[in-house]
C-alpha positions in Angstrom: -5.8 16.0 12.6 -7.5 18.4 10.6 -7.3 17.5 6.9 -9.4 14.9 5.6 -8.3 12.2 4.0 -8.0 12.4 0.2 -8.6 9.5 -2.4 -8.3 7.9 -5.6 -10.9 7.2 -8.0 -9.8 3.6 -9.1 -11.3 2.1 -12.4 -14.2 0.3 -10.8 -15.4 3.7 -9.5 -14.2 3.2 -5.8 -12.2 5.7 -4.1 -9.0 4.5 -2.3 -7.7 6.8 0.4 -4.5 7.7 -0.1 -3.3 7.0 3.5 -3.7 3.4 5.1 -2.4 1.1 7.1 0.0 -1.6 6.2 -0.2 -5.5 8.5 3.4 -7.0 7.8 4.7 -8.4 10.9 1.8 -7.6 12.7 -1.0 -10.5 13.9 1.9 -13.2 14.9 2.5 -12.3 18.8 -0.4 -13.0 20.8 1.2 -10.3 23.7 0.9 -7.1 21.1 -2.4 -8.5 19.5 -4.8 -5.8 21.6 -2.6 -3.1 20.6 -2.4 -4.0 17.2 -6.8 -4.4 17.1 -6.9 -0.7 18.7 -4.1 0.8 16.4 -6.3 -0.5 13.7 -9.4 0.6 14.8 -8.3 3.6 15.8 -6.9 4.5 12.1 -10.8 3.7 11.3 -12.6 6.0 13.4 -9.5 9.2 12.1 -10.5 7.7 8.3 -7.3 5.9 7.8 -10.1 3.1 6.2 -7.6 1.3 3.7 -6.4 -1.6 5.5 -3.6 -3.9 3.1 -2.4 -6.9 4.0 -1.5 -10.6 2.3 -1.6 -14.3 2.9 2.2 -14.7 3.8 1.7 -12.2 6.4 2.5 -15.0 9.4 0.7 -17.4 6.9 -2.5 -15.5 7.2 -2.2 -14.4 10.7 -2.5 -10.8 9.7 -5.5 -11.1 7.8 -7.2 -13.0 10.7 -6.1 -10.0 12.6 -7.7 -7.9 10.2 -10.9 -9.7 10.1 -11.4 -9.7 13.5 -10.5 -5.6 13.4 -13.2 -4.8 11.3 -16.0 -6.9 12.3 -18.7 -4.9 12.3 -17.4 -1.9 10.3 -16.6 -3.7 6.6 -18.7 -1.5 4.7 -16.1 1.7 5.8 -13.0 -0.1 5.1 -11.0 -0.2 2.0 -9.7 -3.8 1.9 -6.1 -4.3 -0.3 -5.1 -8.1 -0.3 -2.3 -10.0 -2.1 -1.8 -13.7 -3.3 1.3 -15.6 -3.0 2.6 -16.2 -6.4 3.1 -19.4 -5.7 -0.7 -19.7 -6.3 -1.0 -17.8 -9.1 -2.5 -20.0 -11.6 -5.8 -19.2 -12.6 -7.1 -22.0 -10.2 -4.7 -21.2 -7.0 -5.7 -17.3 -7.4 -9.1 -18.3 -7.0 -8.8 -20.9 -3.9 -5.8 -18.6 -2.6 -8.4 -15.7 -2.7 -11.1 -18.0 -1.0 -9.1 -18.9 2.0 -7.6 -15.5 2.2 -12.0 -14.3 2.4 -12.9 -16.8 5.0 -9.6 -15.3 7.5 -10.7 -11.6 6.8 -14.5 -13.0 7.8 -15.9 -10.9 4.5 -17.6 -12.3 0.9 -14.9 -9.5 -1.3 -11.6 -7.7 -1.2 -11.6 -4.3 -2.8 -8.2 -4.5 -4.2 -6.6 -7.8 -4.8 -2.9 -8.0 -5.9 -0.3 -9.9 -7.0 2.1 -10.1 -4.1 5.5 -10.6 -6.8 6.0 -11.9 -10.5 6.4 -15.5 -9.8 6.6 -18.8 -12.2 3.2 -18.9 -13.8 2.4 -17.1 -16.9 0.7 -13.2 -16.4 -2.1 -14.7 -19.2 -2.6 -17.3 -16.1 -2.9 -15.2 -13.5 -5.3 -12.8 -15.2 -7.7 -15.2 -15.8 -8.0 -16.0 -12.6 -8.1 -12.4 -11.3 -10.9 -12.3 -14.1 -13.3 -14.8 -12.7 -13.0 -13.4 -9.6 -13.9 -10.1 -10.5 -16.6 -11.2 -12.5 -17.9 -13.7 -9.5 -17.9 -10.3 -7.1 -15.3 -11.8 -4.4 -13.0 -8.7 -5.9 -13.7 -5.7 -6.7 -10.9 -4.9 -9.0 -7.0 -6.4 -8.7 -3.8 -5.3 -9.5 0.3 -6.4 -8.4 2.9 -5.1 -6.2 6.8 -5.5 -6.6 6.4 -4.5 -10.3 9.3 -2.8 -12.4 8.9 -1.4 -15.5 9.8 -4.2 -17.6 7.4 -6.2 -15.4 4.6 -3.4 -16.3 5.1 -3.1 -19.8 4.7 -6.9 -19.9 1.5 -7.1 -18.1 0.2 -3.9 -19.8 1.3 -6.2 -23.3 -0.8 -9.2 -21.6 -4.8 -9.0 -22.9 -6.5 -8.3 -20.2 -3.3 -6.0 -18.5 -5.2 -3.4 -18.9 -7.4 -3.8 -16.1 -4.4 -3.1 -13.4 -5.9 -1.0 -11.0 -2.5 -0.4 -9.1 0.9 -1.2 -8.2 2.4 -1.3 -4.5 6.3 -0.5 -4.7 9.0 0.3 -1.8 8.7 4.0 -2.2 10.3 6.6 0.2 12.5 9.4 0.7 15.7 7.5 0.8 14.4 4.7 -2.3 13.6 7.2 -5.1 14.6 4.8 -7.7 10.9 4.4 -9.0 10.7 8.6 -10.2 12.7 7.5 -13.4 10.7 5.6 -15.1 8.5 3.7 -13.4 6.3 6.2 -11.7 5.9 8.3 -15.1 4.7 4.7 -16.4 2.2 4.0 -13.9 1.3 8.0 -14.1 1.2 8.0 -18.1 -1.4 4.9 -18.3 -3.2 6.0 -14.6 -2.3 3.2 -12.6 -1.9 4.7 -8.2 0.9 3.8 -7.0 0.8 2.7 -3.6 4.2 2.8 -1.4 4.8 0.6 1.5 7.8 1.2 4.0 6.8 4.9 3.4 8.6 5.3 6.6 11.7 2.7 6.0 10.3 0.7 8.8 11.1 3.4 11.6 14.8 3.8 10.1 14.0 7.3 8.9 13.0 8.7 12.1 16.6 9.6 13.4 17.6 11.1 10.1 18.6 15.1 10.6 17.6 16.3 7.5 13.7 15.0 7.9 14.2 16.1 12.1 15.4 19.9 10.5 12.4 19.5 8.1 9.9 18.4 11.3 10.9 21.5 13.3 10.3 24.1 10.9 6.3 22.4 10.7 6.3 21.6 14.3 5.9 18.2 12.8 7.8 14.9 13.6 10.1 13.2 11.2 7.7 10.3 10.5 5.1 12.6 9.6 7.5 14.7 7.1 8.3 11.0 5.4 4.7 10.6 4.9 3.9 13.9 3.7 6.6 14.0 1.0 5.4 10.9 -0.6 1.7 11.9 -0.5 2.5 15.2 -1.8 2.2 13.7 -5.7 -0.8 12.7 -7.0 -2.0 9.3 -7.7 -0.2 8.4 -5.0 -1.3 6.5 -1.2 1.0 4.8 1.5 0.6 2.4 4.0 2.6 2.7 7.0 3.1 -0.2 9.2 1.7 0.6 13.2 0.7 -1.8 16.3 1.2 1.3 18.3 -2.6 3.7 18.6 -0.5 6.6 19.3 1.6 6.4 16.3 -1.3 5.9 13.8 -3.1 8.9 15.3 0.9 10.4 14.7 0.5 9.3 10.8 -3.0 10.4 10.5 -2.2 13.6 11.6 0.9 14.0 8.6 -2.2 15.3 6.2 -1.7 18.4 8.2 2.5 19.0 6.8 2.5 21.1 3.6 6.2 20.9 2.7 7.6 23.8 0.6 9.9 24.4 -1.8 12.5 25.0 0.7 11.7 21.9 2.5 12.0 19.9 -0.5 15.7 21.2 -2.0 16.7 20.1 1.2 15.3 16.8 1.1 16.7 16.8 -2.9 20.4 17.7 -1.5 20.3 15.2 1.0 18.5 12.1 -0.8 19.2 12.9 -4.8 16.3 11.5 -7.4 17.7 9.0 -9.8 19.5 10.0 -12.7 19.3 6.8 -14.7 17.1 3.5 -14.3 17.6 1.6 -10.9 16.2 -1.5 -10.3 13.0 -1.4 -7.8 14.4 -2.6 -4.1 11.9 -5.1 -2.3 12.2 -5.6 1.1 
């Protein structure tokens, strides 16, 4: 890899890079558990320093993984976490938060989110996302899983303002997010951050991103990864317990699409001509 990483400037001043790794599914099998530490640690040392991950992950399993990954190295990593919104009173953000610290083995999470819109009233969980902003244990907090309507509600909410991001299913074949709610988040300056950038492996047989990859000497997975990063305000987090495929993703800073790359891309996976609602996997 050749390109460094790039970032966002979020509201609190802290720069997010714009290319991470993702934990779902990964911390639960004691077998893969030393691949899944080096495939970490090895996106540290190439600058892949934002690390997301959330409590349901194996009920916390993937943040203990975490914690033990970056033991030593905090200070480098961008830490994203998410709260079950089952706990998202103002009370169960804050004890969800605490118990979701002492796995990670740190005193803050840089970005904490929102995993869904759940039962509890967005007033409710913004208090509680308040005090712990003002208490230090996060730096700044924002959701994930948010459509417009749930956007223009929590931008509605007082204190909605302070969203710092929201994480969305976002990829090559799941474009519904370009009509409106990415020129929402764009218009008021909220990052979007897209997991399943890769469709969880399902894009890497596709022949229109394999004829894209040849014409860069690229692979598929990197093409995926590239056309998402291409627009501003924009990171992903692909999913890896494999070393050689983070070095793989790190390296997809390097594929500058074209125009001609692109209108292929376009004939092959159309952008939305009317609202859609936002897929969730």
């Amino acid at each position: 890899m050749t390109a460094a990483i790039p970032v966002i400037t979020l509201p609190s001043t802290q720069n997010m890079p714009v290319l991470g790794h993702g934990t779902w599914y990964l911390g639960d099998n004691p077998r893969t558990r030393p691949d899944e530490l080096a495939a970490l640690r090895i996106g540290l040392d190439l600058g892949m320093t934002l690390i997301d991950t959330a409590e349901t992950y194996g009920d916390g399993d993937a943040e203990d993984l975490v914690g033990e990954a970056i033991a030593g190295r905090r200070e480098q990593v961008f830490l994203v976490d998410k709260v079950n919104p089952a706990n998202g009173s103002a009370q169960g953000v804050v004890e969800a938060c605490h118990r979701s610290l002492r796995r990670l083995r740190t005193d803050h999470i840089d970005l904490y989110l929102l995993h869904w819109r759940g039962e509890y009233p967005l007033a409710e969980t913004i208090e509680g996302l308040a005090r712990l902003v003002d208490s230090g244990e996060i730096r700044q907090w924002g959701v994930s899983n948010f459509d417009t309507s749930d956007m223009n509600d929590l931008l509605s909410t007082p204190g909605g303002e302070s969203c710092a991001a929201n994480q969305i299913l976002y990829n090559v074949t799941r474009r519904g997010p370009e009509y409106d709610l990415l020129p929402l988040c764009r218009d008021r300056g909220i990052p979007v951050i897209a997991y399943s950038p890769i469709e969880q492996g399902r894009l890497l047989d596709r022949p229109e991103l394999t004829e894209v990859a040849a014409r860069h000497d690229a692979t598929p997975a990197q093409v995926a990864l590239a056309w998402v990063l291409r627009q501003q305000g924009m990171a992903a987090i692909p999913r890896s317990g494999n070393p050689a495929h983070v070095a793989e993703n790190a390296a997809c800073l390097d594929v500058h699409l074209t125009d001609e790359d692109l209108a292929r891309l376009d004939a092959a996976y159309p952008p939305p001509s009317a609202a859609q609602p936002l897929e969730i996997l």
